[in-house]
Structure formats: C-alpha cells, structure tokens
C-alpha atoms as a printed R data frame, in Angstrom:
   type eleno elety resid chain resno       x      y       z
1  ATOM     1    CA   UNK     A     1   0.000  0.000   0.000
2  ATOM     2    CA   UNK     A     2   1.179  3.655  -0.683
3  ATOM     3    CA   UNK     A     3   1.574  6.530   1.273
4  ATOM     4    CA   UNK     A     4  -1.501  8.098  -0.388
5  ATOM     5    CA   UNK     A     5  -3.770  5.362  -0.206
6  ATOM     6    CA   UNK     A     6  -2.813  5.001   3.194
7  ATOM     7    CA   UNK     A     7  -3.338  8.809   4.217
8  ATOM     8    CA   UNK     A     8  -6.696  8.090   2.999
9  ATOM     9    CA   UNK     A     9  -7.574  5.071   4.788
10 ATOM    10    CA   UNK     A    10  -6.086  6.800   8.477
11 ATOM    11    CA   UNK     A    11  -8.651  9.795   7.608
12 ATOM    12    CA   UNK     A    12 -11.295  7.930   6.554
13 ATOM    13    CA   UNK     A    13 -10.899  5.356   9.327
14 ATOM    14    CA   UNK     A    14 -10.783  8.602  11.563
15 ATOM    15    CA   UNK     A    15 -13.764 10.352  10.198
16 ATOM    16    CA   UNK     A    16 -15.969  6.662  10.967
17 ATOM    17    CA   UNK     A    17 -15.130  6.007  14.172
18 ATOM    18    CA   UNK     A    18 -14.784  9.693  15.346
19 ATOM    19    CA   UNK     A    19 -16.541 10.160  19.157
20 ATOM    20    CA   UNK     A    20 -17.434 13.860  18.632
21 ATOM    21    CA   UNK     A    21 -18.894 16.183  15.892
22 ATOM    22    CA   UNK     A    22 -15.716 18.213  15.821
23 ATOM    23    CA   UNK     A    23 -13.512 14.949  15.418
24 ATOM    24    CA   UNK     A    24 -15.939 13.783  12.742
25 ATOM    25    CA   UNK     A    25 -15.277 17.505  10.873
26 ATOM    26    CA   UNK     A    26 -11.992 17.460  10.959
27 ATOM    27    CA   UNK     A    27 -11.451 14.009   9.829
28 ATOM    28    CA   UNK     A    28 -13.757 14.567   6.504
29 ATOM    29    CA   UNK     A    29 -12.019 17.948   6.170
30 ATOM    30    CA   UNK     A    30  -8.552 16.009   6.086
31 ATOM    31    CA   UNK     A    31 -10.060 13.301   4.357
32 ATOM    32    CA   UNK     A    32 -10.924 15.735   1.585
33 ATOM    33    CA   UNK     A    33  -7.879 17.458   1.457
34 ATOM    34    CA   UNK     A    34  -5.935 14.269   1.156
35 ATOM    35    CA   UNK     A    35  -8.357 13.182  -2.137
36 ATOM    36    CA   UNK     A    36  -9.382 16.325  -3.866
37 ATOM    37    CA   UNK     A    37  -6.132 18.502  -3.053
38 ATOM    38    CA   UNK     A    38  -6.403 22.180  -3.334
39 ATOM    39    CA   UNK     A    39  -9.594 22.220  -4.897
40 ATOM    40    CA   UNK     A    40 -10.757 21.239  -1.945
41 ATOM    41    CA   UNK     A    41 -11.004 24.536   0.021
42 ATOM    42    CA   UNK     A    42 -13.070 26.073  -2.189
43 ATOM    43    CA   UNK     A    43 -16.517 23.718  -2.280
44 ATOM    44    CA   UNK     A    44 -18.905 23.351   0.622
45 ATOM    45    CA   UNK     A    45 -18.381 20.472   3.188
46 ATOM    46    CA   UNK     A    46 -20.994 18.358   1.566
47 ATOM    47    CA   UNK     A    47 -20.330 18.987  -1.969
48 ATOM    48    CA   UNK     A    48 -16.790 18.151  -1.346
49 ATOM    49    CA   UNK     A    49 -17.604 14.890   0.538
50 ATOM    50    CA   UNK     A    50 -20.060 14.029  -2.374
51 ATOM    51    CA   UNK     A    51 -16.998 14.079  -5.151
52 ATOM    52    CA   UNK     A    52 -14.307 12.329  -2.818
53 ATOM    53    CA   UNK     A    53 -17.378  9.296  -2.581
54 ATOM    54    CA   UNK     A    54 -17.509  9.456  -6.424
55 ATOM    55    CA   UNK     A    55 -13.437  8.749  -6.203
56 ATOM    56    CA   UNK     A    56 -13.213  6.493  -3.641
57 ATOM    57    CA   UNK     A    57 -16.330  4.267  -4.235
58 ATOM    58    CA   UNK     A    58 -18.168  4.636  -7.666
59 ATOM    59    CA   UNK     A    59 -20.755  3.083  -8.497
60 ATOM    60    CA   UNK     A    60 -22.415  2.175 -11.764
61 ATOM    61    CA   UNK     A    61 -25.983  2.494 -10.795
62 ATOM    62    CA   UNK     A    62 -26.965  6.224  -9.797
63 ATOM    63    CA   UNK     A    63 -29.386  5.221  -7.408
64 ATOM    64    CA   UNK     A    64 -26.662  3.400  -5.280
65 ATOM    65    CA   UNK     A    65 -24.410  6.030  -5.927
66 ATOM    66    CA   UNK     A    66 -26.367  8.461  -4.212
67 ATOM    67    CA   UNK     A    67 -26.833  6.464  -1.278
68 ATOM    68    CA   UNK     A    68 -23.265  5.801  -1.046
69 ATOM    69    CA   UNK     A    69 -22.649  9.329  -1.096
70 ATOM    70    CA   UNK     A    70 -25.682 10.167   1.561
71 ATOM    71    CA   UNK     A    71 -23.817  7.582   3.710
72 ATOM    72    CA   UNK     A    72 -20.383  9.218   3.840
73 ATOM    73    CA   UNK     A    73 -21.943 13.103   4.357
74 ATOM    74    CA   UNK     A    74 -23.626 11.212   7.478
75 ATOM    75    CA   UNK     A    75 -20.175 10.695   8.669
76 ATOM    76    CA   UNK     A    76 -18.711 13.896   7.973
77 ATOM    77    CA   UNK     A    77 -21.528 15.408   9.053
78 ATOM    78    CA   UNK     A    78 -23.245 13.216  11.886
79 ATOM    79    CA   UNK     A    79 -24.690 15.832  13.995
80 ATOM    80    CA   UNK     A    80 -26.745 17.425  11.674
81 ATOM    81    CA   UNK     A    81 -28.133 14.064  10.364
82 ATOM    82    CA   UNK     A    82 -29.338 13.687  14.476
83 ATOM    83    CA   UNK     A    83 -31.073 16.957  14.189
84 ATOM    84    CA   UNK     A    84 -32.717 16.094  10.849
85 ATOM    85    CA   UNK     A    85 -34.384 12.871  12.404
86 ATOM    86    CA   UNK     A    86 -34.985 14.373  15.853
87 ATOM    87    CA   UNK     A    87 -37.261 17.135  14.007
C-alpha cells in the first residue's frame, strides 16, 4: 500500500469512528484534502464529501451512488443528520 492510499484510509478510518462532531469535521475535512487537493477549500463540506465518494467508491448504478454518497456526508456530518431525524 502507498503513502496516499494510506493517508486516505487513516482519515477515513478517523472520520468513521470519530466520538465527537468536531472529530468527525476534521477528519472529513482532512479526508478531503488528502483526495481532492487544493480544490478542496473552495466547495462546501458536503459537496466536497459528495466528489471524494464518487473517487473512492463509484458506483455504476446512480441510485446506489447516491446512497453511497448520503452515507459518507452522514459521517462527515453526523450531527446534523441527528437533528434532521430528531425534528
């Protein structure tokens, strides 16, 4: 395995088992830096954590796809997920 791929695992491995909202944030934002580069800075959190899911696990069917995608912006962004179902 490369140094890359496994900067990528550590963050992403970081960002799904993170305790807190803050950990969880700063995981994805790593995470993203690490797969997008310095593109990454200028897109929204969840835009951002859409297109590193499109790189790190495609999908042919676009229905999957987009739950794949709604799955990793749940851990990125786990807190506001709580707030969605608690209202």
């Amino acid at each position: 395995m490369n140094r890359h791929t496994q900067m990528i695992n550590d963050r992403y491995e970081a960002m799904m088992f993170a305790k807190t909202s803050e950990q969880a944030r700063t995981a994805a934002g790593q995470l993203i830096k690490v797969v997008l580069g310095e593109e990454a800075g200028a897109k929204p959190l969840e835009e951002a954590l859409r297109e590193c899911c499109r790189i790190l696990r495609p999908s042919q069917d676009p229905r999957e796809q987009q739950r794949f995608e709604a799955e990793f912006i749940e851990l990125g962004i786990w807190p506001n997920s709580a707030h969605k179902i608690a209202a």
